[in-house]
C-alpha positions in Angstrom: 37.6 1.9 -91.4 36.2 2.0 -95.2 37.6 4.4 -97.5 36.7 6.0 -100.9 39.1 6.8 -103.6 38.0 9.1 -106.5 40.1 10.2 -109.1 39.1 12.2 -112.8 40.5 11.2 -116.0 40.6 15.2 -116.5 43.8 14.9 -114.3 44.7 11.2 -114.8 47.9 9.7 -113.5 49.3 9.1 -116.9 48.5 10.5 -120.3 49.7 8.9 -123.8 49.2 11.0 -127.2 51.9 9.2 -128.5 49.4 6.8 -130.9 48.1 8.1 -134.1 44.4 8.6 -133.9 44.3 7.6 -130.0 44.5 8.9 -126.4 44.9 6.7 -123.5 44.5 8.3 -120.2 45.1 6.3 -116.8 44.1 5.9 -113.3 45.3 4.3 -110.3 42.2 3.5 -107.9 41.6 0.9 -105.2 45.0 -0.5 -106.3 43.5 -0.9 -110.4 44.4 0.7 -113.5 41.6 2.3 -115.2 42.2 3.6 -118.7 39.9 5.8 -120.9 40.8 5.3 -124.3 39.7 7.7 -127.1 39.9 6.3 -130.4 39.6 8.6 -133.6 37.5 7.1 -136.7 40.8 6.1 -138.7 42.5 4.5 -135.8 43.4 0.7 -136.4 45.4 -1.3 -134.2 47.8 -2.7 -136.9 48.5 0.4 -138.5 48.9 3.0 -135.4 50.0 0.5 -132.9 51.8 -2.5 -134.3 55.1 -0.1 -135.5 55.4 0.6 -131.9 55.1 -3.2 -130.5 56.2 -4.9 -133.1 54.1 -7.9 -133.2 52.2 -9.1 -135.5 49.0 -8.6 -133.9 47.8 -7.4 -130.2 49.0 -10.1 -128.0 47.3 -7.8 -124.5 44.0 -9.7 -123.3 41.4 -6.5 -122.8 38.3 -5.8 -120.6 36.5 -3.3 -120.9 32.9 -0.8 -121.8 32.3 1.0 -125.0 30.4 4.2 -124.0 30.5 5.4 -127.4 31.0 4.7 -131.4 31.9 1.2 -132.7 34.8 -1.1 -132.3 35.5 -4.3 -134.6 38.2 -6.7 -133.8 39.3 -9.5 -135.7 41.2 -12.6 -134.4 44.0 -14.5 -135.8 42.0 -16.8 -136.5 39.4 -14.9 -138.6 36.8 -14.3 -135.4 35.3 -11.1 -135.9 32.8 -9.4 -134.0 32.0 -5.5 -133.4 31.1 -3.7 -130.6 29.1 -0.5 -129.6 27.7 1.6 -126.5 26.5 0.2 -124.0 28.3 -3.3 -124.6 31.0 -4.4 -121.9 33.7 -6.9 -124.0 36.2 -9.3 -123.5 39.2 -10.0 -125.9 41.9 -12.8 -125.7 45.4 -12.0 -127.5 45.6 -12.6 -131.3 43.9 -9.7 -132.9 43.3 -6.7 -134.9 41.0 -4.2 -134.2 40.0 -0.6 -135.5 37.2 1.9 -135.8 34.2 1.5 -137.3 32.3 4.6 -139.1 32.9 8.2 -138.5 32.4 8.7 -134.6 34.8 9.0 -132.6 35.1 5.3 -130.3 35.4 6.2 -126.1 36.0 2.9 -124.2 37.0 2.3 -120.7 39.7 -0.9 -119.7 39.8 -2.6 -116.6 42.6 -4.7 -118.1 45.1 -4.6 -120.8 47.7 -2.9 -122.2 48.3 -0.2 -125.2 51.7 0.3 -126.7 53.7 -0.8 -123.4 
């Protein structure tokens, strides 16, 4: 028998205002996390996440879509690249990243973490 599971971020299974400059709402669907993650222009990894971590930069691997603003990371390494609506992204552990320009950033992850 198939079945269809549908569940709103409006009522997600877990909410976390507990970031400067960023809300992360959850889902639980067809046995997934799905998190929406709001981003305020200001927000930057090292700054609003890293004194909750404690590392020296994200060490979570993330997959995801940017429906809106723009999103830079930069790698250990020096790798940078930005990202904007419409562009689905992958990101391997080692980075920085922050918001770029005055619009709000709204991405969805399939995969990662944030803060945890």
């Amino acid at each position: 028998m198939s079945s269809v599971e549908v569940k709103s971020f409006e009522s997600a299974d877990e909410v976390n205002n507990n970031f400067n400059n960023a809300k992360i709402q959850a889902v639980n669907v067809g046995n997934q996390r799905i998190m929406k993650l709001t981003l305020q222009p200001g927000w930057k990894w090292s700054s609003d996440i890293k004194p909750t971590v404690g590392t020296d930069s994200c060490q979570a691997s993330h997959l995801g879509v940017i429906v809106s603003g723009k999103v830079c990371v930069k790698h250990d390494d020096g790798t940078e690249m930005s990202y904007s609506a419409g562009d689905a992204y992958s990101i391997a552990p080692g980075h920085d990243g922050w918001v770029e320009g005055n619009e709000e950033a709204v991405v969805y992850e399939f995969a990662g973490k944030w803060g945890e």
